[in-house]
Every structure is written in C-alpha cells, then in structure tokens.
C-alpha positions, -999 to +999 in steps of 0.1 A: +000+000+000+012+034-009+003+068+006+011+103-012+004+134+005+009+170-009+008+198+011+011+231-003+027+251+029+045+289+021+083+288+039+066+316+066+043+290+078+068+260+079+089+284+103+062+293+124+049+257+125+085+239+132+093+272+162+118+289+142+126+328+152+116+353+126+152+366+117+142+383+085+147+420+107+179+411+117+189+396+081+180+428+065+200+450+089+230+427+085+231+430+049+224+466+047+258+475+072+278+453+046+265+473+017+275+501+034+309+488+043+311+475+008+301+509-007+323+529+017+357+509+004+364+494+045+386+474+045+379+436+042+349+441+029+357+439-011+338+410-028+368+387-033+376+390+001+337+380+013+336+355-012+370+340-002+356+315+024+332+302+003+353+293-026+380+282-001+349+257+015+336+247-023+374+237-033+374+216+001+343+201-008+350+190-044+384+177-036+367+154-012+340+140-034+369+131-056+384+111-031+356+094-025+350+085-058+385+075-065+381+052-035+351+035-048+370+029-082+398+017-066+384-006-044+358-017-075+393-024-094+412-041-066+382-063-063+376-071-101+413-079-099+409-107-072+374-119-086+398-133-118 
C-alpha cells in the first residue's frame, strides 16, 4: 500500500509551524551594514575577500568527493582484480 500526501505550505508558515525565530529583521540590517561597508571601500569588505571563504569551502568540498569516488574505483578495481 502506498500513501502520497501533498501539502502546499508557504516557507513563513513552515517556520512558524516547526518554532523557528523570525530573523528576516535582523537579516536585512546585517546585509544593509555590509552594503555600506562595501560601498564605503572598509577594508575587508571587497567582494573577493567576502567571497574567499566560500570558494576556499567549495574547493574543500570538491576535492573530497573526488576522493571518495576514487576510492570507490579503486576498491571496485582491486576487487575485479581478485574476482579473476
């Protein structure tokens, strides 16, 4: 037996439902200092420099999915190897 239920449900009312503070206030005051910072020249505050970390973090991430990968092969070649 096989059940399917949709439920239409706006992302407003999934964080009221699940608890979740509304931080939408605090977002937008957040982002507007950076603009400013950003707009103003500070220092730090340049877009490579804010988007260091998350290439840094994307690089990290891809390199290990690879090794992962090129564990499963080489375990899926080590074995083929000894199946013979």
């Amino acid at each position: 037996m096989k059940f399917k239920i949709d439920v239409e449900i706006t992302p407003e009312e999934v964080r009221r439902l699940m608890g979740l503070p509304d931080v939408q206030a605090f977002h937008e005051e957040i982002l507007a200092q950076i603009r400013s910072q950003m707009a103003a020249g500070a220092d730090g505050y340049d877009p490579k420099t804010l988007m260091r970390p998350f290439v840094n973090q994307a690089t990290a991430s891809m390199e290990m999915f690879q090794r992962l990968f090129g564990g499963m092969l080489g375990a899926g070649i080590t074995k083929d190897r000894h199946d013979d």
